[in-house]
N, C-alpha and C positions, 0 to 999 in steps of 0.2 A: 447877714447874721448880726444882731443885736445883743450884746450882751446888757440886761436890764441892771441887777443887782449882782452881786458877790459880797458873801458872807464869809466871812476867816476863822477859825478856831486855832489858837497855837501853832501856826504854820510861820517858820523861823521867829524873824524877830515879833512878830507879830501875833499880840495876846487873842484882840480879838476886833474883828472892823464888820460893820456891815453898811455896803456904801451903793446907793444909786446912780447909776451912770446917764449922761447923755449920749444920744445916738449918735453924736456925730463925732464931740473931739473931749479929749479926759484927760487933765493934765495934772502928773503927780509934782510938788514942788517939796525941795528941802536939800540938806549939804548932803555930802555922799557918807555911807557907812548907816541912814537913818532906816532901809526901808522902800525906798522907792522899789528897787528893781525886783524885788522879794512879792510886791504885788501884781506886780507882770509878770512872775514865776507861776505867781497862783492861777491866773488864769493861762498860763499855757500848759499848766498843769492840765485841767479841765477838758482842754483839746487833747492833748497826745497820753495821757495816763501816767507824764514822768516831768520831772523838774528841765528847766532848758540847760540850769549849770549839771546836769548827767550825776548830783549827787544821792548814793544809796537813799532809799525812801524816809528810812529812820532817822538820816540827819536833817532831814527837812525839819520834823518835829521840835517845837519851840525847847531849850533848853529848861531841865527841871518837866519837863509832862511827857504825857504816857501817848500822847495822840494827836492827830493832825487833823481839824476835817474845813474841806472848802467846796463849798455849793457854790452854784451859778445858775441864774432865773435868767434865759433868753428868749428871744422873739426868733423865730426862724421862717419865714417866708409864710407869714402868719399865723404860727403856732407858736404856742407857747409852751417851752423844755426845761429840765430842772438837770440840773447836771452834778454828781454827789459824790466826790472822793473822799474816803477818811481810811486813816493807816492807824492802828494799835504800834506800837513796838512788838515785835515777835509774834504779829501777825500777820498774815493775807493781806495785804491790800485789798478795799471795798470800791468798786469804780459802781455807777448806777445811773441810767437813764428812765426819767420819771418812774425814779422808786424802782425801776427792774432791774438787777445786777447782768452784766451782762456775761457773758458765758467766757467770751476769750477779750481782752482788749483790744487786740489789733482790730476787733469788728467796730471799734466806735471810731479808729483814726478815719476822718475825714468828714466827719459830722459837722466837727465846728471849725470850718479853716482858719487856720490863723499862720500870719507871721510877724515873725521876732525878727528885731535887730537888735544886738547889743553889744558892748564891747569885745566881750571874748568871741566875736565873732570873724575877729582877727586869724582864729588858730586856720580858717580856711584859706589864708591865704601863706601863712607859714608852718604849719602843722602837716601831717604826713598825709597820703593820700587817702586814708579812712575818713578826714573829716569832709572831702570832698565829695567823698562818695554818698557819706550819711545827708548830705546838703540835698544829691541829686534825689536818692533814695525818699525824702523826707516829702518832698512836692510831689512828685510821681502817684506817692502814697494816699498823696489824699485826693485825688480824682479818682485814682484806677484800684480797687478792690484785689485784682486778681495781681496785678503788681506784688502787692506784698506777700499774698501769699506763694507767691512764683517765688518770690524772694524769699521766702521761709525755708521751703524745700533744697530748693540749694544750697542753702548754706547750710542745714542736715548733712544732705551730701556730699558736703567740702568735709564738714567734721569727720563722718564716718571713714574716707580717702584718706585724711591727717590723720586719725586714729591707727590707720593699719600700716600709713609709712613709718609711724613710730616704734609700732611694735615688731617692723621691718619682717611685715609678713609678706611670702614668695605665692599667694594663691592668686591667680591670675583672675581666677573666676570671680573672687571676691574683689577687685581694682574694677574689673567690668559692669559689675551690678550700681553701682559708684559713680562711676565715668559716665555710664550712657544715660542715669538721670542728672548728672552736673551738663552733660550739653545739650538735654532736652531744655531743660528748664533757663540757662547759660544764654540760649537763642533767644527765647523772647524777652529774658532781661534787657541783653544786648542791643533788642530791635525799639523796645522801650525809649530805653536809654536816648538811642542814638536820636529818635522823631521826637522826645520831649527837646532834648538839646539844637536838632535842628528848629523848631519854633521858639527858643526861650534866648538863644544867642541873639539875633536880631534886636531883640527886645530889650537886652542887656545894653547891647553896644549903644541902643537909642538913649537910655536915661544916662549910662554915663556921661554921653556927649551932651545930653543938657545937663547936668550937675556941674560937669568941667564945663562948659560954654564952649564947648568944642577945641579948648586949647592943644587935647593930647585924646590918640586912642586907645581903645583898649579892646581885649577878644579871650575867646575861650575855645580851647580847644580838645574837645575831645580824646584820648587814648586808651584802646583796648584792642587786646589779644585779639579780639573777637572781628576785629577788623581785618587780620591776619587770614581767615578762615574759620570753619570750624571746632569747638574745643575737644571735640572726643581725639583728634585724631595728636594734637596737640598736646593729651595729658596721656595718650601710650606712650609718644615718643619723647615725655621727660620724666617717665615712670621710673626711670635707674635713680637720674639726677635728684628726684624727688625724695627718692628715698637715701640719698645718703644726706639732704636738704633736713631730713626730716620732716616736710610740709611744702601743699602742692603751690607751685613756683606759674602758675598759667591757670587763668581764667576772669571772670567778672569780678572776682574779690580783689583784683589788681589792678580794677580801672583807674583812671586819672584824666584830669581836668589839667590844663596847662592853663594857668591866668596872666594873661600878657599885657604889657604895660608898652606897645609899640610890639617894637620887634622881642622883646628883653619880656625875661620874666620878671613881674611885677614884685614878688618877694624880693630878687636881688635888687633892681633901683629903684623902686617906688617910694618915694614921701609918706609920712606919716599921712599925711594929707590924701594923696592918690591914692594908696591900701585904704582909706577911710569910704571915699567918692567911690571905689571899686565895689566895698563889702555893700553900700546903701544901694548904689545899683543893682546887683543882684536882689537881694532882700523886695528892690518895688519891683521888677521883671520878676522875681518867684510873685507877688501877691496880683500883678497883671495878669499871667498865667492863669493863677487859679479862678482867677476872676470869672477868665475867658470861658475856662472847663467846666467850673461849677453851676450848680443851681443857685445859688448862696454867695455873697459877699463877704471873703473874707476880714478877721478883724485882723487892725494892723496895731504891732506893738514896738516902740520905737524908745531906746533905752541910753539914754545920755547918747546921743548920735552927731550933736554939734560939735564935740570936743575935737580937736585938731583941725577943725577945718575952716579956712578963710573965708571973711565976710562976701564976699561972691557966691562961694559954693554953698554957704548956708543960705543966703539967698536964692538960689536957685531949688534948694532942696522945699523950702521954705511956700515956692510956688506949687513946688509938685503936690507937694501932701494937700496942700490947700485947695484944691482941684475938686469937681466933683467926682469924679472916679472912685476915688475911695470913700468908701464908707467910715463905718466907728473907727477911733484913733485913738489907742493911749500911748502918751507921751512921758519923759519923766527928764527934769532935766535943774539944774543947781540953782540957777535963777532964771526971772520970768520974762528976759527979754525977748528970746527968740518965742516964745508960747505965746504973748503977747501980740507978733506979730500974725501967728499963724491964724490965732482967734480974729484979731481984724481983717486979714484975708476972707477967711472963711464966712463972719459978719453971721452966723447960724447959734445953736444949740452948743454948751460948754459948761465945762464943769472944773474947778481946780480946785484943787487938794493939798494940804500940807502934810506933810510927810514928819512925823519928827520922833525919832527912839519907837519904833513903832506904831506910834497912835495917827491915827489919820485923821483929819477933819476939816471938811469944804471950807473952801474960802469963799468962794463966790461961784454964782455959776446963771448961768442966762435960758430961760424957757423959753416956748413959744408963745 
C-alpha cells in the first residue's frame, strides 16, 4: 500500500497542504506543538474512519471553519484508489471510496493497513484493560472481516444484558435470549483472540530482544474468562451478583493482556526507556503480522518514537525500520539527526518536510 498524495482542508492546525509522497520513507521535521503529528492523524484518519487521539469528529475541524476534508490518492497492488473524508459540523460524516460512500464504515477497516506509533501509546501500558483490548481488537480487525462483526454483535448483547441488570429485571427468559448470543459470538472472539496472540507473541518477544540487544525480556500474556470454560454457563451463575453489580462482571469485554518486563509487570518497574522499547515492539510485530496476513503492505506511521530512548536502542530501532520489510514510512521527529541516519540506511527514495504553525513544505527529497 502506497500512499501517493494527501490533500488537507481545515483539519486541526492545518489550513490546507497538498503534499506528494515517496514510497518508501517521509519525514515530517519541526519543534513540537507545530503540526507534525496532526498529519499522521490525517492519514490514519483515511484507514480507520476516526482520529488515532479518539477525538469527537467536530474537534478535528480547524478552529473558526465549518468543515474538515482529507483525500488520499494511493497505489494498491496496482490500482489506483482515492480515498475521501469530510465532516460539516452537525453533520454525517462523509467517508468514500473512488467517489462511492460507503454504506457502513466498519466495511472499509482493512482496506488500507496501517500502523501507528505514538506517544500516547503509553496508556497501553498504564491505562485500564480497554486499551489493550482495542490494541488486540484493532489488528485482528483488519485481516478478518467477520471478527469485527462477531465483535459488533456482542457487544449489542452485553448492552442489552447491562440494560436489564439495571433495570433489575426478574425475566429469566429475557437474560436467556442475551446470554446464548453473548456465548455464541464470546467463542469465536475468544478463539480469535487466543491464535492471533499465539502467532504475534513470538514476534513481539523477537524485536524487543533486538531493540534492547537482548539485555532484558519481555512477554505477554493473555487473560480471559474464556479460558476458564464456557460463558453461558458463567453469566447464569453471576446472574444475582450481576444484578446487584449492576453490569455483567464475566466475559470477553474483561479480557487482558499482562505486559511483562521479566517476571514483574512492566508498568510497576519499567524505565521510561523499557515502556518505550515495549510499546515500538509491539506497534513492528502488529505491522509484521499484518504484513504476513495481508495482500498489501502495510503503511507504517512512527510519531516522535526516539524520545526517551538510549543511543543503542535507537540504533537498533534505527536498523529495523531501515530494512526492507517494510514498505512506505512516515516519520515525524524534532530534529534531523536520527531521519538522517535512517535515510543513509536506507540509500532509496525520501522525502522531508518542514512542519511549522501548520504549513508544510519539502525540504529536500531524492527520486529515482
Amino acid at each position: 500500500m502506497i500512499l501517493s498524495r494527501l490533500s488537507i482542508v481545515n483539519f486541526k492546525n492545518i489550513a490546507q497542504a497538498d503534499l506528494s509522497f515517496s514510497p518508501n520513507i517521509n519525514c515530517f521535521l519541526g519543534n513540537n506543538g507545530m503540526g507534525k503529528s496532526n498529519l499522521l492523524d490525517a492519514i490514519y484518519y483515511l484507514s480507520f474512519c476516526k482520529s488515532y487521539t479518539r477525538n469527537p469528529d467536530s474537534q478535528n475541524i480547524r478552529h473558526g471553519e465549518d468543515f474538515f476534508v482529507v483525500q488520499g490518492y494511493y497505489e494498491r497492488n496496482g490500482n489506483e484508489e482515492e480515498l475521501y473524508c469530510g465532516i460539516k459540523r452537525r453533520q454525517k460524516k462523509a467517508f468514500k471510496r473512488n467517489k462511492k460512500e460507503y454504506d457502513r464504515l466498519s466495511d472499509h477497516i482493512g482496506f488500507a493497513p496501517l500502523v501507528m506509533a505514538a506517544p500516547s501509546d503509553n496508556e497501553l501500558i498504564l491505562g485500564g484493560s480497554e486499551e489493550r483490548r482495542k490494541f488486540i481488537d484493532l489488528v485482528i480487525s483488519q485481516f478478518d472481516k467477520q471478527y469485527l462483526s462477531t465483535l459488533i454483535r456482542y457487544n449489542k448483547a452485553l448492552e442489552q444484558r447491562n440494560a436489564l441488570l439495571r433495570q433489575e429485571c426478574s425475566e429469566e427468559m429475557l437474560y436467556d435470549i442475551w446470554e446464548e448470543q453473548m456465548d455464541s459470538t464470546a467463542a469465536q472472539i475468544h478463539n480469535s483472540r487466543d491464535r492471533f496472540l499465539q502467532s504475534f507473541i513470538p514476534v513481539f518477544r523477537r524485536f524487543y530482544n533486538e531493540i534492547s540487544s537482548q539485555n532484558e525480556s519481555a512477554d505477554l500474556i493473555y487473560k480471559s474468562h474464556l479460558s476458564e470454560g464456557a460463558l453461558l454457563p458463567q453469566l447464569k451463575a453471576n446472574r444475582h451478583r450481576d444484578l446487584i453489580l449492576g453490569y455483567t462482571s464475566r466475559g470477553i469485554h474483561r479480557d487482558d493482556m499482562d505486559m511483562m518486563l521479566g517476571e514483574y509487570p512492566m508498568k510497576r518497574i519499567g524505565s521510561q526507556g523499557q515502556c518505550k522499547t515495549y510499546l515500538i515492539a509491539l506497534k513492528l510485530a502488529q505491522y509484521d503480522f499484518l504484513r504476513e496476513q495481508g495482500d498489501t503492505a502495510p503503511i507504517l506511521l512512527l510519531d516522535d518514537i526516539f524520545d526517551k530512548l538510549d543511543a543503542e536502542r535507537v540504533k537498533q530501532i534505527v536498523k529495523l525500520v531501515s530494512s526492507d520489510h517494510f514498505g512506505q514510512i512516515f516519520i515525524t521527529d524534532t530534529n534531523r539527526k536520527y531521519l538522517d541516519e535512517i535515510i543513509h540506511f536506507i540509500g532509496s527514495q525520501y522525502n522531508i518536510f518542514s512542519v511549522d504553525r501548520g504549513e508544510v513544505k519539502i525540504l529536500e527529497g531524492k527520486t529515482p
